[in-house]
C-alpha positions as semicolon CSV with decimal commas, in nm:
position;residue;x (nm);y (nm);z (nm)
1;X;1,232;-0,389;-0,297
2;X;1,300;-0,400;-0,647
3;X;1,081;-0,532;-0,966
4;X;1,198;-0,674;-1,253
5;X;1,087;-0,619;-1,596
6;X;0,867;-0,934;-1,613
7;X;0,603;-0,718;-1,421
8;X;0,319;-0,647;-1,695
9;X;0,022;-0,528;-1,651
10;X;-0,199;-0,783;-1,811
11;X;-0,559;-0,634;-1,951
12;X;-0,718;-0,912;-2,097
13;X;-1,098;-0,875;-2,229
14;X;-1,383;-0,766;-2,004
15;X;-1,542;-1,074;-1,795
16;X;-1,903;-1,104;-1,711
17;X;-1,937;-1,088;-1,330
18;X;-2,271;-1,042;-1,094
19;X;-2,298;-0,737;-0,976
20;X;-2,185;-0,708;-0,601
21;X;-2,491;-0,653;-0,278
22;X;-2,522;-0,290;-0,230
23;X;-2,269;-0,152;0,036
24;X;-2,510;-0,125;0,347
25;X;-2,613;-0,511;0,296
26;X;-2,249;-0,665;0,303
27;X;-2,104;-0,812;0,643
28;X;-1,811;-0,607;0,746
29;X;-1,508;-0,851;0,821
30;X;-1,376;-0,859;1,173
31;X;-1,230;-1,086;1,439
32;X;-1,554;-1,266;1,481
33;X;-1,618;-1,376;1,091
34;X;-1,259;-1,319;0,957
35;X;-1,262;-1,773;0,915
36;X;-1,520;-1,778;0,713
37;X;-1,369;-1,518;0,410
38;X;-1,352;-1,653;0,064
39;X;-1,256;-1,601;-0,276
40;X;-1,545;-1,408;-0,458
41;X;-1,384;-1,326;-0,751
42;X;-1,040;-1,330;-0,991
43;X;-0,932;-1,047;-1,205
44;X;-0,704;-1,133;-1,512
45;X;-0,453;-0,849;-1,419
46;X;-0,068;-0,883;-1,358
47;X;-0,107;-0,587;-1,109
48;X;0,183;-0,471;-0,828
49;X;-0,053;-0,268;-0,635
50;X;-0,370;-0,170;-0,521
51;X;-0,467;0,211;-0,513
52;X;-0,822;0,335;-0,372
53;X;-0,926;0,588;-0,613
54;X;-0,841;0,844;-0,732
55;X;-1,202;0,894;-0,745
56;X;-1,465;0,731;-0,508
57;X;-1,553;0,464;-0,618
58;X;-1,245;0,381;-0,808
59;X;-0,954;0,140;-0,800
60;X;-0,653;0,180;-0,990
61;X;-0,383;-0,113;-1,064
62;X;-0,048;-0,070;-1,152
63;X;0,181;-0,277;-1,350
64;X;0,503;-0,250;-1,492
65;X;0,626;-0,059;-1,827
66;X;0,211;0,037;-1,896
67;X;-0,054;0,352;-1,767
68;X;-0,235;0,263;-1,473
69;X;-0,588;0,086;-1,511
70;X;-0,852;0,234;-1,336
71;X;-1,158;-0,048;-1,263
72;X;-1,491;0,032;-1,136
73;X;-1,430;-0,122;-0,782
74;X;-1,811;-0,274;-0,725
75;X;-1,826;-0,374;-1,090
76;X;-1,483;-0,467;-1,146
77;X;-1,549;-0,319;-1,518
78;X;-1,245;-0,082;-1,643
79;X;-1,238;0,274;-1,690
80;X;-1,007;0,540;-1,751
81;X;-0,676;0,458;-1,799
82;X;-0,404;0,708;-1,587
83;X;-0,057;0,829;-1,686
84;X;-0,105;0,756;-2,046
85;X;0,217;0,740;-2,200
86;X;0,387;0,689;-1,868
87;X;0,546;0,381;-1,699
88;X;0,427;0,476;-1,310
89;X;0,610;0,227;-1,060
90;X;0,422;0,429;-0,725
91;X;0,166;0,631;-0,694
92;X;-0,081;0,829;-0,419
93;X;-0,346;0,974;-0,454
94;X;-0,455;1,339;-0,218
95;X;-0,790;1,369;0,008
96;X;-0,914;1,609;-0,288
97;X;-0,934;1,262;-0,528
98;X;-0,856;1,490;-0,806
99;X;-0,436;1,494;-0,712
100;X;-0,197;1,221;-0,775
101;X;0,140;1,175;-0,725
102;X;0,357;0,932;-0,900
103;X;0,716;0,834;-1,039
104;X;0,851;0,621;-1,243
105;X;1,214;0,405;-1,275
106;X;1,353;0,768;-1,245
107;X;1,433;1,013;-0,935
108;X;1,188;1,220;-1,036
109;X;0,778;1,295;-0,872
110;X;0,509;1,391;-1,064
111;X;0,234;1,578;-0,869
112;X;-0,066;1,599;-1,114
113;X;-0,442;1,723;-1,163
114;X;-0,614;1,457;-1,352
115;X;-0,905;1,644;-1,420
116;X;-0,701;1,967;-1,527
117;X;-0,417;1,812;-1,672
118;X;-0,172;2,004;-1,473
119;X;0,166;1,899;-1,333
120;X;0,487;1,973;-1,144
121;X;0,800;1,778;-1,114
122;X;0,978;1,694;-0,834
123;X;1,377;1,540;-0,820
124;X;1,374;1,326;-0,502
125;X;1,737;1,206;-0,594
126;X;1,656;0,894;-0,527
127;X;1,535;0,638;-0,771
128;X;1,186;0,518;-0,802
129;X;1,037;0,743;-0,469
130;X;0,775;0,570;-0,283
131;X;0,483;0,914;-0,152
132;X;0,227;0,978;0,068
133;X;0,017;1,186;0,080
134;X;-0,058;1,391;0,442
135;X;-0,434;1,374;0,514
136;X;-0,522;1,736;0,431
137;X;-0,329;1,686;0,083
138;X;-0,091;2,000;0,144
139;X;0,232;1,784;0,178
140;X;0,397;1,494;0,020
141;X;0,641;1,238;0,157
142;X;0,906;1,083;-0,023
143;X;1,189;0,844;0,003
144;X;1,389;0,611;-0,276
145;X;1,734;0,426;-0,345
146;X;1,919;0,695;-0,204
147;X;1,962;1,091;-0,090
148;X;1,657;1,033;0,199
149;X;1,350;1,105;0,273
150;X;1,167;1,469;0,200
151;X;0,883;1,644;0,270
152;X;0,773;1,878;-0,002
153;X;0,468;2,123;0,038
154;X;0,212;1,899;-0,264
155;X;0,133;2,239;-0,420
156;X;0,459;2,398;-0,464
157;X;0,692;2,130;-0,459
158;X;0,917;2,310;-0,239
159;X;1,110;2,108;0,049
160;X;0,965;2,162;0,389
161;X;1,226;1,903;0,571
162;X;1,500;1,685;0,465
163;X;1,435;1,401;0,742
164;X;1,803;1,341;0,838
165;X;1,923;0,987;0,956
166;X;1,629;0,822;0,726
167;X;1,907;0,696;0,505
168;X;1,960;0,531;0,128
169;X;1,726;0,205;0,034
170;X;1,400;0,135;-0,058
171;X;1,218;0,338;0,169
172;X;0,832;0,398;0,268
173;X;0,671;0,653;0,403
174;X;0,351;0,689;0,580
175;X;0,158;0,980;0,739
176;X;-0,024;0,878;1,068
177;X;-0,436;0,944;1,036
178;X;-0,407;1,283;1,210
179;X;-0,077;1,387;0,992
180;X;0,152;1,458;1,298
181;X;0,407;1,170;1,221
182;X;0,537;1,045;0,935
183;X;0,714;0,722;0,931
184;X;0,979;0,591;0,752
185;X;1,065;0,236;0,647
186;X;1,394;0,102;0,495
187;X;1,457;-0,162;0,361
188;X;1,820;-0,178;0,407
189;X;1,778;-0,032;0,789
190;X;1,594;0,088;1,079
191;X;1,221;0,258;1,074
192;X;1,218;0,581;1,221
193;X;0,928;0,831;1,351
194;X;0,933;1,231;1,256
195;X;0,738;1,508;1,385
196;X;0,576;1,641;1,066
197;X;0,557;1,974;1,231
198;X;0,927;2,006;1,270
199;X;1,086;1,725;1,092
200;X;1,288;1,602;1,385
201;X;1,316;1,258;1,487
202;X;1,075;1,104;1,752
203;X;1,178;0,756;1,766
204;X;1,340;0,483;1,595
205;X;1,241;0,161;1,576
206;X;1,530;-0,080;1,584
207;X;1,496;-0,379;1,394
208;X;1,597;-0,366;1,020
209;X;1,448;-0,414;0,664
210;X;1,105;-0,342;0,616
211;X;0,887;-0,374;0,340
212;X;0,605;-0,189;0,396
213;X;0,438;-0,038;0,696
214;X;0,127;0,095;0,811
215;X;-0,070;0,276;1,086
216;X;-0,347;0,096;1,255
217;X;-0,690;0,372;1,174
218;X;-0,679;0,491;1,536
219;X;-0,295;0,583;1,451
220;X;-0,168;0,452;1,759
221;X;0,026;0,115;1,621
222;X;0,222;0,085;1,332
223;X;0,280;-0,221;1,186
224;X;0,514;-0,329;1,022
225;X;0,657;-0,662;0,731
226;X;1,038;-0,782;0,773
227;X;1,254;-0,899;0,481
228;X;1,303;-1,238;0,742
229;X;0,942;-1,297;0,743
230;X;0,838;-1,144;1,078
231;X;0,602;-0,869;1,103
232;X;0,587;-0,618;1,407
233;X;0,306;-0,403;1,598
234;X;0,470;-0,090;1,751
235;X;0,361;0,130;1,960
236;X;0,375;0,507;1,832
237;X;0,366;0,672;2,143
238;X;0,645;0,526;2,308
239;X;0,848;0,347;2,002
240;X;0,861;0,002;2,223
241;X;0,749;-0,341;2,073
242;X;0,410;-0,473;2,196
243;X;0,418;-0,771;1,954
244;X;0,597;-0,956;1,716
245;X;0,521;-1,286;1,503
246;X;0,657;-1,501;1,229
247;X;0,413;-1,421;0,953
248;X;0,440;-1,763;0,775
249;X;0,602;-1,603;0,457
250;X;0,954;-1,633;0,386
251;X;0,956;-1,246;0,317
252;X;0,667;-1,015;0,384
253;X;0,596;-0,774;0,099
254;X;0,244;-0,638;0,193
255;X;0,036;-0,532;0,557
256;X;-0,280;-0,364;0,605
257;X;-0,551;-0,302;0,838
258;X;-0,961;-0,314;0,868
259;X;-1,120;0,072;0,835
260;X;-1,161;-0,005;1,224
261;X;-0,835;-0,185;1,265
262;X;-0,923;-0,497;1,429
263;X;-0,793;-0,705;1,187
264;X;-0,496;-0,684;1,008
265;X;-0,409;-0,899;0,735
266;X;-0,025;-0,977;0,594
267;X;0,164;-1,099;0,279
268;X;0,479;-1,184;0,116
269;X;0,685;-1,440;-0,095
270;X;0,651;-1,843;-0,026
271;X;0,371;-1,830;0,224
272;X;0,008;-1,773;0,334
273;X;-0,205;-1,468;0,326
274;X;-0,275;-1,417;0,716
275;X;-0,555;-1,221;0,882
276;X;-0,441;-1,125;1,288
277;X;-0,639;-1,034;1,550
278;X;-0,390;-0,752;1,632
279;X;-0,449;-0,751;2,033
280;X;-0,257;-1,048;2,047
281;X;-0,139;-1,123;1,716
282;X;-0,332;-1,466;1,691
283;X;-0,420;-1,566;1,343
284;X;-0,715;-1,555;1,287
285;X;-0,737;-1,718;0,959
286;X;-0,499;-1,834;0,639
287;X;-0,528;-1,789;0,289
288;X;-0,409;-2,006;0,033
289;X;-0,212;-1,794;-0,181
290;X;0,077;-1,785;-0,511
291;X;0,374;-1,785;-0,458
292;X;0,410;-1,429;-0,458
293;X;0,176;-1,197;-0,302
294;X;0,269;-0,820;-0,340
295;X;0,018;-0,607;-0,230
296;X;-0,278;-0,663;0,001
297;X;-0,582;-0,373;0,052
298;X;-0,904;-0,400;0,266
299;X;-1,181;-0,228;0,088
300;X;-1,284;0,128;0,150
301;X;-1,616;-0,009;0,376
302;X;-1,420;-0,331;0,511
303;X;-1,641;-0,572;0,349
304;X;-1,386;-0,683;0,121
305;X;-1,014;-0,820;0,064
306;X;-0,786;-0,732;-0,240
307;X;-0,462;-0,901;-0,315
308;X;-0,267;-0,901;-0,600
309;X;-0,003;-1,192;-0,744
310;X;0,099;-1,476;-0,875
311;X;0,419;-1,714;-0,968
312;X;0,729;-1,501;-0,963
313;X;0,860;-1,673;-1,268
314;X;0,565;-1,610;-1,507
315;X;0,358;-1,349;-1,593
316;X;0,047;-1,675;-1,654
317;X;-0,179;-1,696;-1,411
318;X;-0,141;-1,402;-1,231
319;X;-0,455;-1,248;-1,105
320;X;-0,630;-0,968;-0,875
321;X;-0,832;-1,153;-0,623
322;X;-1,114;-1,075;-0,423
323;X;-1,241;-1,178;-0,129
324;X;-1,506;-1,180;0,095
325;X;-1,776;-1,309;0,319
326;X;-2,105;-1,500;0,202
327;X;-2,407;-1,277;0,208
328;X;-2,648;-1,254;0,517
């Protein structure tokens, strides 16, 4: 998937919001209250995506042709801004929450220290790399518009395995929770499964054109948005389908799970926001949403729901919503 240039990142004066119940007194959503979520609050940003940290405690949004905005993510007051001077497009952040990794409209990865300032630079040789991050921090992922997908060691930037067959277009990678696997999306074909350890292929997963994927927390499903709207729960072991659904979005953009994965919610163009109970992929509720809804994230403790859009035609309007479940 590709942006245009209408993607700002809108920062528009500070709003005066309550501040949020402490952590330990907010209902966790799940399968049994998932119906009853609603809109708590609206953030004036024109954000693309939604990254936890890099601190705890943090979120930071990105936009398009700005630095990265950093909010306080109980307050929803801003911070720090990242990248100054820089136009990031992705970005991760390592289990150390002091390393990020980022690119922007360029082949190249930048793996930096925000507290120290330091930095190396990676050439993917592909344009605008999507990263991950393993779990330990010690390797980085990569794929973009062409030459593949790479693993580089995060410290050194030197290649540990060029993942053959991953192909050219818009691709996504994603450790499993325990870092054995990494997957690979495309956009423009198949998803495929790699031992980390050796780089070699594992399985691959036959249906075309994702958007983004994701492991379920236990790291045994991945699931996974179509370009045609569908979405699809795979099982990691074997590589088979267990479910599939039409997501009721024209195109899905965005997926993510619970902290413990028994709800996962999905996204995209012309459509609903949709929360699944994933054992059966029933809905379990639907959102009304924009017209465009590019990234969703459940909160760090699960107690919350961040998306990010708006009209596709405008930069008015759009908005960083979250939502949530009335208070015990």
């Amino acid at each position: 998937m590709r942006r245009s240039a209408s993607l700002l990142l809108l920062v528009l004066p500070t709003i005066s919001l309550a501040a949020p119940l402490p952590k330990d007194t907010r209902p966790v959503i799940s399968t049994n209250n998932a119906d009853k979520l609603k809109v708590l609050h609206s953030l004036p940003y024109d954000s693309w995506k939604i990254v936890w940290g890099p601190s705890p405690g943090e979120v930071t949004l990105l936009g398009w042709n700005m630095p990265a905005t950093v909010l306080d993510d109980q307050t929803f007051r801003e911070g720090r801004k990242l990248m100054i001077g820089k136009e990031p497009i992705h970005m991760a952040v390592a289990s150390d929450r002091e390393t990020i990794a980022y690119c922007e409209n360029s082949p190249k990865l930048i793996v930096e220290n925000v507290r120290t300032g330091k930095s190396l630079t990676i050439d993917t040789g592909g344009a605008q790399p999507s990263m991950a991050f393993s779990p330990d921090g010690k390797l980085l992922a990569a794929g973009g518009g062409a030459g593949g997908a790479k693993i580089w060691e995060a410290a050194t930037g030197k290649v540990v395995h060029t993942l053959e067959g991953s192909g050219d277009g818009g691709l996504t990678t994603v450790f499993s929770p325990d870092g054995k696997i990494l997957a690979v999306g495309n956009r423009n074909r198949t998803t495929r499964l790699y031992d980390v350890a050796t780089g070699k292929l594992i399985h691959e997963l036959p249906k075309q054109m994702t958007q983004e994927i994701k492991f379920s927390p236990d790291g045994k499903i991945l699931a996974t948005g179509y370009v045609d709207g569908t979405i699809g729960l795979w099982d990691v072991a074997t590589g088979k389908l267990l479910r599939s659904a039409e997501s009721l979005c024209k195109e899905v953009y965005t997926v993510d799970w619970t902290p413990r994965g028994d709800v996962l919610v999905t996204a995209g163009r012309e459509g609903k926001i949709v929360l699944w109970d994933p054992k059966e992929l029933k809905i379990l509720k639907e959102l009304d949403s924009p017209e465009w809804v590019i990234h969703v994230r459940f909160s760090r403790d699960g107690s919350r729901l961040w998306t990010t859009g708006g009209e596709s035609s405008t930069r008015e309007g759009r908005a960083v919503t979250i939502w949530g479940l009335p208070d015990r």
